[in-house]
C-alpha positions in Angstrom: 59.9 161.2 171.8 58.6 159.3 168.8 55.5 157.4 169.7 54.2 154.2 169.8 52.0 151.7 171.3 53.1 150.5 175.0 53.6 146.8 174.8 51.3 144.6 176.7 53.9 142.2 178.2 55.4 142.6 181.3 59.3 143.9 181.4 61.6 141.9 183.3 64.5 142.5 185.7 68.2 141.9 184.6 68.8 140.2 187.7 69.2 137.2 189.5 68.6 135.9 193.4 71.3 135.5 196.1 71.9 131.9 197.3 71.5 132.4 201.0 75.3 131.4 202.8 75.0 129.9 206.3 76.3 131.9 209.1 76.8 131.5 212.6 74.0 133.5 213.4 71.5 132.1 210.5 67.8 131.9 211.1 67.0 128.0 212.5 64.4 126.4 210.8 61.1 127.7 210.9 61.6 130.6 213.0 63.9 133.9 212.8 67.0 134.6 213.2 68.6 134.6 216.6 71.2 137.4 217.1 72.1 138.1 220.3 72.5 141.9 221.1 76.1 141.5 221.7 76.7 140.1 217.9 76.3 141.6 214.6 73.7 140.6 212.0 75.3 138.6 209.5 77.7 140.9 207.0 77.9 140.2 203.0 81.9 139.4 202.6 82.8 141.5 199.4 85.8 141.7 197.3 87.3 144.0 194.9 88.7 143.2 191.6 90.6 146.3 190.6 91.4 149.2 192.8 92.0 152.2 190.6 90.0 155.4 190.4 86.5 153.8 191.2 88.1 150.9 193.2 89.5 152.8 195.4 86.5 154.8 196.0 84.1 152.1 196.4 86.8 150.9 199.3 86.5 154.2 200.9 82.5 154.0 201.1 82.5 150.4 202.3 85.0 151.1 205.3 83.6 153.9 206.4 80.7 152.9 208.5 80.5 150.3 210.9 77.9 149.4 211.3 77.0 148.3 207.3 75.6 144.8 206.2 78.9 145.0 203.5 82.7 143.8 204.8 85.2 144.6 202.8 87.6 141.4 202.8 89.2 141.0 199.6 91.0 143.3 196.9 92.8 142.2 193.9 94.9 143.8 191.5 98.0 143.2 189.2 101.2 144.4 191.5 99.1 144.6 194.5 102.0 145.8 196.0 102.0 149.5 194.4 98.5 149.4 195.0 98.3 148.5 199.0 97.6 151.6 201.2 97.7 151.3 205.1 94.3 153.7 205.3 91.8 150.4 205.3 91.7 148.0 207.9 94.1 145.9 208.7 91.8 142.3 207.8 91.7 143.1 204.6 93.2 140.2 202.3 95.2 142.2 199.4 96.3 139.8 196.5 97.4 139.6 193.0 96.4 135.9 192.4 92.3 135.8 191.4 92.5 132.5 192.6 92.7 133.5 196.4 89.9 135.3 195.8 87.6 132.9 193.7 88.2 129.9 196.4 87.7 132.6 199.1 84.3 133.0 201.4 83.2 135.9 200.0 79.2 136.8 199.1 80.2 138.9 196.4 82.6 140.0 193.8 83.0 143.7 192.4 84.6 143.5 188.9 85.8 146.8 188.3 88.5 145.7 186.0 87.1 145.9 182.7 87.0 144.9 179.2 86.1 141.0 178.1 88.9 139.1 179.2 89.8 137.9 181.5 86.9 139.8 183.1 84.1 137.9 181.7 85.7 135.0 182.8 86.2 135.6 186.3 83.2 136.2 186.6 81.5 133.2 185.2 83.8 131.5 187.4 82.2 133.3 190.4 78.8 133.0 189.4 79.7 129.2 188.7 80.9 128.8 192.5 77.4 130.5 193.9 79.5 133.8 194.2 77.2 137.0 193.4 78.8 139.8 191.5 78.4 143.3 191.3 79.9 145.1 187.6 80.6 148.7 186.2 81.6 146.5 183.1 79.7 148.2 180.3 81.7 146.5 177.8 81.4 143.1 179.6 76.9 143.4 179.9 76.3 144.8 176.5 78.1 141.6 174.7 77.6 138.8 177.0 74.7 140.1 179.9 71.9 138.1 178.6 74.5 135.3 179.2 75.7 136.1 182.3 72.1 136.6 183.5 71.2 133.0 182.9 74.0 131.6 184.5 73.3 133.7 187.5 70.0 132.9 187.4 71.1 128.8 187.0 73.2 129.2 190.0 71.1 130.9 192.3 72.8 134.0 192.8 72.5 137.7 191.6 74.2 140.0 189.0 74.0 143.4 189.2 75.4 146.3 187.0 73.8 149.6 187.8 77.3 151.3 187.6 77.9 150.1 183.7 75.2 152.9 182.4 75.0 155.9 183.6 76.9 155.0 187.1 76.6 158.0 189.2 72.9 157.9 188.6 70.4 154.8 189.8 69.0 154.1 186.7 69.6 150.6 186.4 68.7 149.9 190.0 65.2 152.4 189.8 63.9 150.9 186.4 64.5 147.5 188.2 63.5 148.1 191.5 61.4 151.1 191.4 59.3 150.6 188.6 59.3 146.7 188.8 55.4 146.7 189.0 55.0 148.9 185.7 55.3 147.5 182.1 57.8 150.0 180.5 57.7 150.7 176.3 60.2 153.3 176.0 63.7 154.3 177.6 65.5 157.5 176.1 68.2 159.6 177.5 71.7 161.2 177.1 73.8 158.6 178.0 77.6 159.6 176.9 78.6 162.8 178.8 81.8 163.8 176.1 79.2 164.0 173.4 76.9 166.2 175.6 80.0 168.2 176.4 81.4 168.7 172.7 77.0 169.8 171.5 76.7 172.0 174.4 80.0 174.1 174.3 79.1 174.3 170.4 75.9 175.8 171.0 76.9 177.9 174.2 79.7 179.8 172.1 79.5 178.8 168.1 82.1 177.2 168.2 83.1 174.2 166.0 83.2 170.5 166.4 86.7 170.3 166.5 87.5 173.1 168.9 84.5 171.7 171.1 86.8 168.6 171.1 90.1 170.1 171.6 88.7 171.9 174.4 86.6 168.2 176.1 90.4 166.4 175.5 92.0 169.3 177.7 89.7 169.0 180.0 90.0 165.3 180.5 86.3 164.6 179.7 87.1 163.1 176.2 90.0 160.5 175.1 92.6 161.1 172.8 91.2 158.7 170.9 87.1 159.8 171.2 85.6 157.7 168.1 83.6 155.5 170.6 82.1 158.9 171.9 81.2 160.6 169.0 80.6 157.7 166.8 78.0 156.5 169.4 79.3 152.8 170.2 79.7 154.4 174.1 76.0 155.1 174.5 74.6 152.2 172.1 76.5 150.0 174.6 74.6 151.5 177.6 71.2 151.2 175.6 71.6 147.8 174.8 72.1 147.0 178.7 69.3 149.5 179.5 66.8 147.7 176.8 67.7 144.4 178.3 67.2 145.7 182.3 63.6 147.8 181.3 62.3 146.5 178.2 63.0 143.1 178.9 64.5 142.7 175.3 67.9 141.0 173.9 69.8 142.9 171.7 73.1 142.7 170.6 75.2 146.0 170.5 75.9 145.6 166.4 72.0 145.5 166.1 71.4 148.7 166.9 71.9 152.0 164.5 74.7 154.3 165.5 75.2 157.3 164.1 78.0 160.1 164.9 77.8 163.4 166.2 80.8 164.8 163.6 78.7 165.7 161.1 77.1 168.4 163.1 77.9 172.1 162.6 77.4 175.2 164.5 75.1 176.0 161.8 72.4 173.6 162.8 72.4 175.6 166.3 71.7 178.7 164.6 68.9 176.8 162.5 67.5 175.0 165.4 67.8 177.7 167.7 64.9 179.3 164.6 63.0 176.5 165.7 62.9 176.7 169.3 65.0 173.5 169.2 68.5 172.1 170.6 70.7 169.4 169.4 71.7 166.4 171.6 73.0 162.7 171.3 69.9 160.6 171.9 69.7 157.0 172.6 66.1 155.7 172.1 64.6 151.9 172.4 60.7 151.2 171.9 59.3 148.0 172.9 56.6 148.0 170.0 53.6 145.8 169.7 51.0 145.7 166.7 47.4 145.2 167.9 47.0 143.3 164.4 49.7 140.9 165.8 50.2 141.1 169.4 52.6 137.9 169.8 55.3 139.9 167.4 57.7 142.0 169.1 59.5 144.8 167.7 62.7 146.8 168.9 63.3 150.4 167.5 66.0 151.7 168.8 69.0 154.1 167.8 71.4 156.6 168.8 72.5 159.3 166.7 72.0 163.5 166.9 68.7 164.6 166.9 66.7 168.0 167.1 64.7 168.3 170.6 62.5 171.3 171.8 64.1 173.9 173.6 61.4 173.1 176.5 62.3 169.1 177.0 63.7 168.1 179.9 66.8 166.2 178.1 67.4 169.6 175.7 68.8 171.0 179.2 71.4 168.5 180.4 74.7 170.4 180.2 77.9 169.8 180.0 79.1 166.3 180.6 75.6 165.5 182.1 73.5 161.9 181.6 69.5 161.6 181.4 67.4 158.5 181.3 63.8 158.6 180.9 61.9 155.7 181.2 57.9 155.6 180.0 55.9 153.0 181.9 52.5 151.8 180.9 50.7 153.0 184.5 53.7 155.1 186.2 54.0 158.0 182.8 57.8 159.3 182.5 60.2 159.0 185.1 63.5 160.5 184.8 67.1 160.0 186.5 69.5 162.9 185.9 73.3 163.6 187.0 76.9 162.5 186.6 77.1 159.8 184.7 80.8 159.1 185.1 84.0 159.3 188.0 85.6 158.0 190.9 82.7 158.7 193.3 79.8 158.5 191.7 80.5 155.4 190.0 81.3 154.5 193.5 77.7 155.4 195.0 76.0 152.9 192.1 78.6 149.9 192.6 78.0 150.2 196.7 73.8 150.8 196.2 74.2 147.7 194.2 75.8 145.8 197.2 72.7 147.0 199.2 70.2 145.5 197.1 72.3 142.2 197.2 72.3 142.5 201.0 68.4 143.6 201.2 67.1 140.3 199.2 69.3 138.0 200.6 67.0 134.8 201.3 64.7 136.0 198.7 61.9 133.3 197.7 62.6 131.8 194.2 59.3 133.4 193.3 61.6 136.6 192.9 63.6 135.2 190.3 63.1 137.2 187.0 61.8 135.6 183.4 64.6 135.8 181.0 65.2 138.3 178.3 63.1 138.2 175.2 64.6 138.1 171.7 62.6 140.5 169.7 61.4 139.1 166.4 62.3 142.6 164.8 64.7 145.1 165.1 64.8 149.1 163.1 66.4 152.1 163.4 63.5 153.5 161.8 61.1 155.4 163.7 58.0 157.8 162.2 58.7 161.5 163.3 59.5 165.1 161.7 62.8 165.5 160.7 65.3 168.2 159.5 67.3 168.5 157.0 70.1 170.5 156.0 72.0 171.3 152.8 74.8 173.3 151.5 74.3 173.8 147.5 76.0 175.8 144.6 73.2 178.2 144.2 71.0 178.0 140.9 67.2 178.1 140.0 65.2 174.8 140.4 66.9 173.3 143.0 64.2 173.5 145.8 62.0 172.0 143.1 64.2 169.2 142.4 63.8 168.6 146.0 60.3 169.3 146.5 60.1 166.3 143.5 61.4 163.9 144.9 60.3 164.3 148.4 56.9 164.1 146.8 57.6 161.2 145.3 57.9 159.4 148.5 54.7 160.7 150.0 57.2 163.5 152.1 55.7 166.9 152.3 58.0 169.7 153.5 56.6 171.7 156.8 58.4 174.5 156.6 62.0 176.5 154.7 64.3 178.3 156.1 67.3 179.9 155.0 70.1 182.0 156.7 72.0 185.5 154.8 75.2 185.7 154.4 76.4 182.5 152.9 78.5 182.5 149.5 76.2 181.0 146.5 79.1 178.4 146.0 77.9 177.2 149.3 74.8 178.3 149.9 73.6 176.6 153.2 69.7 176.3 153.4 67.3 174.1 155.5 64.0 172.0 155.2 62.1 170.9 157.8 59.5 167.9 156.9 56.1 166.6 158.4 56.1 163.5 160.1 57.7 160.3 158.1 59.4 157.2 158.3 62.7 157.4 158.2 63.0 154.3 156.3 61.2 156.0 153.2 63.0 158.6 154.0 66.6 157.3 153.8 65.5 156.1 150.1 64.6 159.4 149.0 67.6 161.0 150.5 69.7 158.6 148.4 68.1 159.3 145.2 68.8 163.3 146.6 72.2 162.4 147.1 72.5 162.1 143.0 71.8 165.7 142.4 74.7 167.7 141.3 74.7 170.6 143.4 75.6 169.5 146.4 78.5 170.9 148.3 78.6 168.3 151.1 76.1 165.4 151.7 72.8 166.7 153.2 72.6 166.0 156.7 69.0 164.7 158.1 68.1 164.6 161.6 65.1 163.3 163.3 62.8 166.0 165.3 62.0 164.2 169.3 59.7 165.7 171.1 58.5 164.2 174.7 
């Protein structure tokens, strides 16, 4: 991916400590807990808000051991009634007033309902009354997590969301836990599975963007309405949490470039397919720190289509497959790969989240994480290769026009190519260019963009390579 100096502050977790609740069975002062061997340790009391496809799921994996640290107790949902189903224990409280459940006993609330309100503000309410809370909100973290973070923090308790990026892969919970010791720069990956669907099917068979489409809405793996796919707002809402859990950075979701996947054609396949090259949705934030001013931060980060050797690890997620890749200062890459979305695996992240809760229970306020930084700057620009494509009415000169003002910009072109068979009313042709900022670049491709022979406006995409 597109280099730069590893920062030289520490990350920080996303996360807050438990307030420890007194049981029957707690430890007395000074010495350990007494539990007899007739009595179970003590159990975190957990509820559900909202028990649809993951709900349900995350019910089924909490009731069926016995022995776990997690008790089901609560579930809420709107007409609880249609909902209830006699295949979970009998103790379980169902209820469609949130109040029974916000002046209830339980540990922990699972919001799994969604969206800003009133979901955000349950769960201030719950973090407010010493309540942890466990989140597939993606939405909910990428507006108000930094937020929600502090007032966790302020009460004492914890906030977890490894199931709003990525859910059926630990990501989250392994850049937090896992590499907590490690001072990460850089987290990439392939974070919205329609969009890897729609390139992937386009490249497997030539086909176009809107058949690719079509074919991901029959399927069910895109919505009718997919603009949050293939714009990128789904995946720049999953970076922004993952730059706040790993980098240790605040960012709002609108500060971050975004940058669709429509524009793409099964040309470029063919042309990247000449350059040992794929073409995948990337989302990409780098921590960056200048030597020449090391209290500055700076957060590059964007997601947008981009050109990535046939031989990286990300150019061979398939179908509706997620990747993240974090870079650590001491640990190198590390990468978590898998189904990002579902009943199940969505599921496995909420309930591995209720198992970290359980594990630090009583955890010594030394554990508590710094908060988030605000970084002083934040691009879309990053320094790499890039490609570009154009589709022309075929005359003499126009590679020199291009050449010209490329030039002009300090931009020297690597390398031409050019496919047969295309009409010279639209003659499709490609450049390829050395390393460049993409900054400069933007200014010479809007001077470009003045030249009268284009057909359609040129499309430029960066080059990655890991």
């Amino acid at each position: 991916m597109a280099k730069s100096r590893p920062s030289k502050r520490a990350s920080s977790k996303s996360i807050s400590r438990p307030r420890a609740k007194s049981r029957s069975n707690a430890a007395p002062a000074g010495g350990k807990a007494a539990v007899s061997r007739n009595r179970q340790p003590a159990q975190l009391r957990v509820a559900l808000l909202g028990f649809g496809t993951v709900g349900k799921s995350v019910a089924k994996i909490l009731c069926q051991e016995s022995d776990s640290p997690l008790l089901l107790t609560h579930i809420f949902n709107r007409d609880v009634r249609r909902k209830k189903t006699a295949s979970l224990p009998k103790r379980i409280r169902w209820t469609e007033r949130i109040e029974d459940v916000l002046a209830s006993d339980v540990d922990v609330i699972v919001e799994l309902i969604g969206g800003l309100d009133p979901a955000g503000d349950w769960v201030r309410r719950a973090l407010r009354a010493g309540k942890s809370v466990v989140t597939a909100n993606k939405l909910l973290i990428s507006e108000c997590g930094p937020e929600l973070v502090d007032l966790a923090r302020s009460a004492g308790v914890r906030l977890e969301f490894g199931a709003s990026v990525a859910g059926g892969i630990p990501a989250i919970i392994g850049i937090q836990e896992g590499l907590a010791g490690d001072k990460l720069y850089r987290i990439a990956g392939i974070l919205n599975g329609t969009c890897n669907y729609i390139l992937t099917r386009m490249e497997a068979i030539g086909s176009s963007f809107q058949a690719a489409l079509k074919e991901a809405q029959e399927l069910g793996f895109a919505e009718a309405d997919p603009s949050a796919d293939v714009d990128g707002i789904d995946a720049r809402a999953k970076l922004v949490i993952l730059a706040q859990a790993g980098l240790g950075l605040r960012v709002r979701a609108e500060q971050i470039l975004a940058r669709p996947i429509t524009t793409i054609a099964s040309v470029d396949f063919m042309y990247a397919r000449d350059l040992d090259c794929t073409i995948r949705q990337i989302s990409l934030a780098e921590r960056v720190v200048s030597p020449e001013t090391p209290n500055r931060v700076r957060l590059a980060g964007a997601v947008q289509p981009a050109l990535l050797p046939s031989d990286s690890l990300m150019a061979h997620a398939q179908g509706s497959q997620n990747i993240v890749t974090a870079f650590g200062e001491y640990s190198g890459r590390t990468v978590f790969s898998g189904y990002g979305a579902g009943g199940d695996p969505t599921a496995v992240a909420v309930v591995s989240d209720l198992y970290a809760i359980a594990r630090s229970t009583g955890a010594p306020p030394g554990a508590l994480p710094k908060p988030a930084q605000v970084p002083d700057e934040i691009t879309g620009d990053f320094t790499v290769p890039h490609y570009l494509r154009f589709v022309v009415k075929d005359r003499p000169g126009i590679v020199a026009a291009l050449a010209t003002i490329l030039a002009k910009y300090g931009i020297s072109i690597d390398a031409l190519l050019q496919k047969p068979g295309f009409p010279h009313s639209a003659l499709s042709f490609v450049m390829t260019l050395e390393s460049c900022d993409s900054a400069e670049l933007n200014r010479a491709l809007a001077e470009i963009a003045q030249l009268d022979f284009h057909v359609e406006p040129p499309l430029c995409l960066p080059i990655f390579s890991e």
